[in-house]
N, C-alpha and C positions, 0 to 999 in steps of 0.2 A: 809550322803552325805555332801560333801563339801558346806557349806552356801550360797558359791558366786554361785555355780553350781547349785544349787535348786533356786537361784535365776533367772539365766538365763532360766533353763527349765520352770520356772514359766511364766517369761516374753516372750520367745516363744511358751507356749502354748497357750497364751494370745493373742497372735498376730493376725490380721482376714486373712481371705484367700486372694491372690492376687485377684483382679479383675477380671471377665475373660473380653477376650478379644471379642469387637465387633464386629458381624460376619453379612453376608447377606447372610440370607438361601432363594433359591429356589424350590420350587417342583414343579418338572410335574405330572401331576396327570393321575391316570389310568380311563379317560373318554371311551375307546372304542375306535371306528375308529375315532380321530377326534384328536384335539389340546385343553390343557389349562396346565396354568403353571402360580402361585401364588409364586410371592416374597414377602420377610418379608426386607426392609434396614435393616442396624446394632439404626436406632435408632428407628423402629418400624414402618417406613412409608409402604405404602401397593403397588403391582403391581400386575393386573390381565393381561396374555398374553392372547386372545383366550378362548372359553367357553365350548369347547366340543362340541360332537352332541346333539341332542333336548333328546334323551333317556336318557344321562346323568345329565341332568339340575336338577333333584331332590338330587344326591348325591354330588354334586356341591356346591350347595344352602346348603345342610347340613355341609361341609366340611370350608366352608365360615363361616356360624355360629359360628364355635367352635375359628374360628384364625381371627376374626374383631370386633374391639372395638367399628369400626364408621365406615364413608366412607372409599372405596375404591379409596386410592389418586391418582392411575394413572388405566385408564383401557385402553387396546389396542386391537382392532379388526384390525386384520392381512389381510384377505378378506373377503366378503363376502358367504362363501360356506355355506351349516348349519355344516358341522362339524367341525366347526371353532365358528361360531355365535348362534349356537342348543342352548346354556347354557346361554348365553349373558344376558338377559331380566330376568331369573331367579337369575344370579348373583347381576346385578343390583339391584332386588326389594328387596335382603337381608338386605343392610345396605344403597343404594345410592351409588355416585362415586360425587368425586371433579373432575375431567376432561376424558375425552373419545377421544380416536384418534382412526383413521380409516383413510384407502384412499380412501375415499366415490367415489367406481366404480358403474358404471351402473351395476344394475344386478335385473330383475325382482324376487323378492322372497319375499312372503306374511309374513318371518320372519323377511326379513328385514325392512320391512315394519312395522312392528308390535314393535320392536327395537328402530328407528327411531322415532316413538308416543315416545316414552316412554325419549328416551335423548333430542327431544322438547320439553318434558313435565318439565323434571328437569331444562332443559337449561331456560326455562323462569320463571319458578320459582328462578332463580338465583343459586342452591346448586350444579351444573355443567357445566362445561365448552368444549363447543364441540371444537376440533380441526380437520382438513383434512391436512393427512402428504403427503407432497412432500420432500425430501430430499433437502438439501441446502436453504428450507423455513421454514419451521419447527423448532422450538428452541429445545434445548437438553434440558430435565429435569433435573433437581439438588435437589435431594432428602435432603441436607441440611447437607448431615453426610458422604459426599464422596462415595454414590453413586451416580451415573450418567445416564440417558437413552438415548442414542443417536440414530438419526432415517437413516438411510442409505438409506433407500428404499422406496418407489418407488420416481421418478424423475420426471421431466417433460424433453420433451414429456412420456406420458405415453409408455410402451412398444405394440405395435399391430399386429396381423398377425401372434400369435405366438398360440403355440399349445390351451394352455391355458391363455387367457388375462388376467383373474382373477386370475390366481396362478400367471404369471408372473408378475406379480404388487404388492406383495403383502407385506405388510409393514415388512421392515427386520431390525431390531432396537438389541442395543448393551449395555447389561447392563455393565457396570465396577463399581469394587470397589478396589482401588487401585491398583496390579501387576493383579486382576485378573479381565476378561471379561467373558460373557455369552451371544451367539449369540443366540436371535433367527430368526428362517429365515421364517415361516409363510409355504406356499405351496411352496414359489419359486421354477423355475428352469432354465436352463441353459442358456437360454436371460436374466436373472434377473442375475444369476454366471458374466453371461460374462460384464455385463455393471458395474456390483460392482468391477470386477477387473479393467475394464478399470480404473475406477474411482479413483484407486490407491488400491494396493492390501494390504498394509502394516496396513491400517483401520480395516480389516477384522480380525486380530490375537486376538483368543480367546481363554481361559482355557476350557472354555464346550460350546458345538456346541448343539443344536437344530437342531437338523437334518432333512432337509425341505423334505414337501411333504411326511411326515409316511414313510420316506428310498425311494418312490418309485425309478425307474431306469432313469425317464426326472428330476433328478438332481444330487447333491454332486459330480459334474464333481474333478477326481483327480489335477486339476491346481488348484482349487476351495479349497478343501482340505490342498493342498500343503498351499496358502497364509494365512489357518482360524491356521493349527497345533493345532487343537483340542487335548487334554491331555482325554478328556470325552464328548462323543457324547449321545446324549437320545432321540431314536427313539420312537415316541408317534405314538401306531398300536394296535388296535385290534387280539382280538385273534382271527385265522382264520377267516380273514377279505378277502373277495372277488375279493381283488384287489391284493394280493397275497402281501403284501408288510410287513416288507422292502424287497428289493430286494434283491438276494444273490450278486448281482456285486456289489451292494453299500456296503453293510456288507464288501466282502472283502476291498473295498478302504478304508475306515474308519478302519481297522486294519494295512493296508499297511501304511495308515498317522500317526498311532501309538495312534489311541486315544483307551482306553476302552469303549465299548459299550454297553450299558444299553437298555433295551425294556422295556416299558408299559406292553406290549402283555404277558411279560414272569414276570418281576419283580414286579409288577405293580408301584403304585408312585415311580417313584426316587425323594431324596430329596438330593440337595448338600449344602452344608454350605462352606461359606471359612471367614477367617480373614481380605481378601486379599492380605495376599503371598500363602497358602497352604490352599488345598482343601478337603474336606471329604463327601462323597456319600455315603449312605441308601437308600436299597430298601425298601417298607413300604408297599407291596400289596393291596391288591384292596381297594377302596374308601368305607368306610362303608356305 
């Protein structure tokens, strides 16, 4: 071979791999009838959305184990329902959390109750920081590396007289990393839709949708749909769950807005990763 040629092949064999590029993976996790979704930033920072119901709190707590170095930097309780807060208290006592948001509604429940001990207990030992989210008070998160949390929902006045005051309120917050956003929307429904539109609809445009309330039919109204333009929607639903959910009128709107739809119930964990310009989804079946 040519000298100068086995030199070059020398010196690009030599060469190390490009870098890869830094990405922010999320997964929702296949808890059963309820909500939880664990972000990773691109520089390792940590986000707990929601903790599942109380039956899932053990493969939580384990799944947590394997993907945290330390605290959990941002935790977010959406409402107070248990299938939302069931896991909450077990995620917590894994590694601790540096901050906790909630929109601390009235709601009599010995879980939440039982929760509450427990982020008094960190908050005065100084290792967390409670927040109650109201939208337009609330500060955005700045994860340090171009990710963002920003919190939409709920507002003052709170919303009342609606089907459900607790779903309707319930914290709907907006991860971005660069071109690409990730709603989640908690239980909301269609007073929580109609006041976030009000609010300006152009906020709401996301790569993947969190699809509120496990798909039920009191939300994902098509105008609602129309302003998010979901690319990837991720229905968190048990399998033959009682509530019959998601709904098939919601399933169809979510393919009429053109997004691909993912279930818990069927696929179980979806995990997405994006760069942020371009997205990549795995399904990862049930939680061990």
């Amino acid at each position: 071979m040519n000298p100068a040629l086995l030199a070059a092949a020398a010196l690009l064999a030599a060469s190390p791999a490009a870098p890869a590029e830094p990405r922010l993976e999320v997964s929702f996790l296949a808890v059963g009838q309820g909500d939880a979704a664990f972000a990773v930033t691109p520089s390792g920072r940590t986000l707990l959305v929601d903790a599942g119901p109380p039956e899932a709190a053990g493969s939580l707590a384990r799944h947590l184990r394997t993907r945290l170095a330390g605290p959990i930097d941002v935790v977010v309780l959406s409402h107070p329902h248990a299938d939302h807060l069931g896991g909450m208290r077990a995620a917590l006592s894994v590694a601790g959390a540096r901050h906790f948001y909630d929109p601390v509604l009235d709601h009599p429940s010995p879980l939440l109750a039982d929760l509450y001990r427990l982020v008094g207990r960190l908050s005065r030992g100084g290792s967390l920081v409670a927040h109650r989210v109201r939208a337009g008070v609330t500060a955005p998160v700045d994860f340090g590396d171009g990710a963002r949390l920003e919190f939409l929902a709920p507002e003052e006045p709170l919303l009342s007289g609606t089907r459900s005051d607790l779903n309707a309120n319930s914290v709907v917050c907006l991860l971005r990393y660069r071109e690409v956003a990730v709603l989640f929307t908690g239980d909301s429904e269609r007073p929580t839709e109609a006041r976030l539109l009000a609010a300006g609809s152009g906020r709401l445009r996301a790569t993947v949708l969190k699809v509120s309330h496990h798909g039920s039919r009191y939300g994902s109204r098509a105008s609602f749909l129309r302003a998010v333009e979901p690319r990837v929607a991720v229905v968190s639903a048990g399998s033959g769950n009682r509530y019959g959910a998601p709904s098939e009128s919601v399933l169809d709107r979510l393919e009429r807005a053109g997004a691909r739809v993912y279930r818990t119930d069927r696929d179980g964990t979806v995990r997405v990763s994006t760069d942020g310009r371009t997205v990549s989804v795995e399904t990862l079946g049930p939680l061990p």
